[in-house]
C-alpha positions in Angstrom: 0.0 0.0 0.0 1.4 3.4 -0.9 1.6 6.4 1.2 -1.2 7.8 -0.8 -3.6 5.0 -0.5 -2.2 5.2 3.1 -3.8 8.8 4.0 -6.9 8.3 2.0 -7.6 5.1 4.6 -6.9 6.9 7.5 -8.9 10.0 6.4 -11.9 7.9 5.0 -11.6 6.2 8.9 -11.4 9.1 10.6 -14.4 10.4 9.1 -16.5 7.2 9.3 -16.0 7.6 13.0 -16.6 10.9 13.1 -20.0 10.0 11.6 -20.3 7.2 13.9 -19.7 9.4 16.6 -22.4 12.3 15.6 -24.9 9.6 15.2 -23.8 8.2 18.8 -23.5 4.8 17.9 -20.5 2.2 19.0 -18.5 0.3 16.8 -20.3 -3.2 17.6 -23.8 -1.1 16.8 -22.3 0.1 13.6 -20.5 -3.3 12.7 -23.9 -4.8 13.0 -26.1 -1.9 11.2 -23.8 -2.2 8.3 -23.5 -6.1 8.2 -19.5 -6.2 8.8 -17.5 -7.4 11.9 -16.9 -5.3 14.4 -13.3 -5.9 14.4 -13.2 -5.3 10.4 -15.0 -2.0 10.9 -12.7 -1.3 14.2 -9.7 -1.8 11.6 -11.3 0.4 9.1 -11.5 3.5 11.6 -8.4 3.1 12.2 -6.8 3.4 8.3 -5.8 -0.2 8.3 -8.3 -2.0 5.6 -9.4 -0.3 2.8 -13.1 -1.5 2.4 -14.5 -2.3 -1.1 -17.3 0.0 -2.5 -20.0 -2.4 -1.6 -18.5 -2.0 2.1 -18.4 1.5 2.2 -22.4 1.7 0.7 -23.7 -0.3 3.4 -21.6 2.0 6.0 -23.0 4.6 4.3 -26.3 3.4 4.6 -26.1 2.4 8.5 -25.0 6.2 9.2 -28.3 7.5 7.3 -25.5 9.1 4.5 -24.9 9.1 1.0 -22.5 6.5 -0.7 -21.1 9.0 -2.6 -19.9 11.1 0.7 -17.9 7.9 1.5 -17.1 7.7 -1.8 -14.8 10.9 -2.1 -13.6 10.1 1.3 -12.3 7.0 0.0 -10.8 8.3 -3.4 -13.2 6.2 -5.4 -15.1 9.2 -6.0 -13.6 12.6 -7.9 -15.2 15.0 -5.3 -16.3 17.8 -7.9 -18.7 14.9 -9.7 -20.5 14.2 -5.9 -23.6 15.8 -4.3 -23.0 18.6 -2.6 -23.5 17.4 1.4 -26.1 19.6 3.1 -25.6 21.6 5.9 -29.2 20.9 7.5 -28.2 17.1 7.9 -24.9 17.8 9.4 -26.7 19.9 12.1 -29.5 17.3 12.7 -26.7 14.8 12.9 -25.3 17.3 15.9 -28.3 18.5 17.8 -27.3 17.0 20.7 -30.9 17.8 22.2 -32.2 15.2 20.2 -32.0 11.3 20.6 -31.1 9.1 17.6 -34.4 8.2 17.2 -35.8 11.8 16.4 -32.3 12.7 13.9 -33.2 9.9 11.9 -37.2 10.6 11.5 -36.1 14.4 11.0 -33.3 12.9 8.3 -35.7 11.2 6.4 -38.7 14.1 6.6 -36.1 16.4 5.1 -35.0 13.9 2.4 -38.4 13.3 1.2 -38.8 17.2 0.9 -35.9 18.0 -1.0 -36.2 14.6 -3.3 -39.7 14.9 -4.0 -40.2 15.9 -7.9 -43.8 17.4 -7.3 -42.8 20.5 -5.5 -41.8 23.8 -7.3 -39.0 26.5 -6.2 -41.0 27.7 -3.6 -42.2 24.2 -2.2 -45.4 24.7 -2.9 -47.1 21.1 -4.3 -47.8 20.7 -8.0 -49.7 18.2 -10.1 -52.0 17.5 -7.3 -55.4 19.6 -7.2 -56.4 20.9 -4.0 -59.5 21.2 -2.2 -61.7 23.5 0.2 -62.7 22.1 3.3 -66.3 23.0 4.0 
C-alpha cells in the first residue's frame, strides 16, 4: 500500500467515526447496522483496511448518509462529480438535544422534501389539485 492509498484510509476512517460518533453509535452497533464485523469495521477506523465499494455503501447506509460522501472520502469518487452534502443534515446529525431516534425521522422528513419531484422553487405542491374544506 502506498503512502497515498495510506492517507486516504486513514482519512476515510477518521471520518466514518466521526459520523459514527455524531450519530452516537458504537462500533459493535455500527459493525452490525452495516453487516460487517466489528473488528473489520474497528480496523477500518483506524486506516488499516481499505473497504470495497459495496462495504463502504452499506456504512454509508447504516450512518443514514450518501454512498457518494464515502465515496470521495475514500478516493473512489472525484469529489467535484458528488452531491454537494447539506448543511441541514450535518446539524440534525449534531443536535445534541435530540436522541437518535428523532435525527433519523427528522433525516428522512427532510429527504423526502428535498427529493420529491412534485414541488416547485418555492415548495409549494404541484400536479395535485387541492380542495376547500367545507
Amino acid at each position: 500500500m502506498d503512502s497515498e492509498q495510506t492517507d486516504d484510509s486513514n482519512n476515510l476512517g477518521a471520518f466514518i467515526k466521526d459520523q459514527r460518533r455524531l450519530a452516537e453509535l458504537s462500533v459493535r452497533r455500527l459493525a452490525e447496522m452495516a453487516g460487517v464485523s466489528n473488528p473489520y469495521l474497528s480496523q477500518i477506523e483506524r486506516g488499516l483496511r481499505r473497504p470495497s465499494a459495496e462495504i463502504l455503501q452499506q456504512i454509508a447506509k447504516a450512518l443514514e448518509i450518501s454512498s457518494e460522501t464515502l465515496y470521495v472520502q475514500a478516493g473512489i469518487l472525484d469529489a467535484e462529480r458528488a452531491p454537494e452534502p447539506t448543511d441541514v443534515e450535518a446539524a440534525i446529525r449534531r443536535a445534541a438535544e435530540l436522541t437518535s431516534e428523532q435525527k433519523g425521522l427528522l433525516l428522512g422528513i427532510y429527504r423526502s422534501f428535498v427529493s420529491s419531484p412534485e414541488t416547485d422553487d418555492s415548495g409549494v405542491v404541484t400536479g395535485v389539485e387541492q380542495t376547500e374544506e367545507d
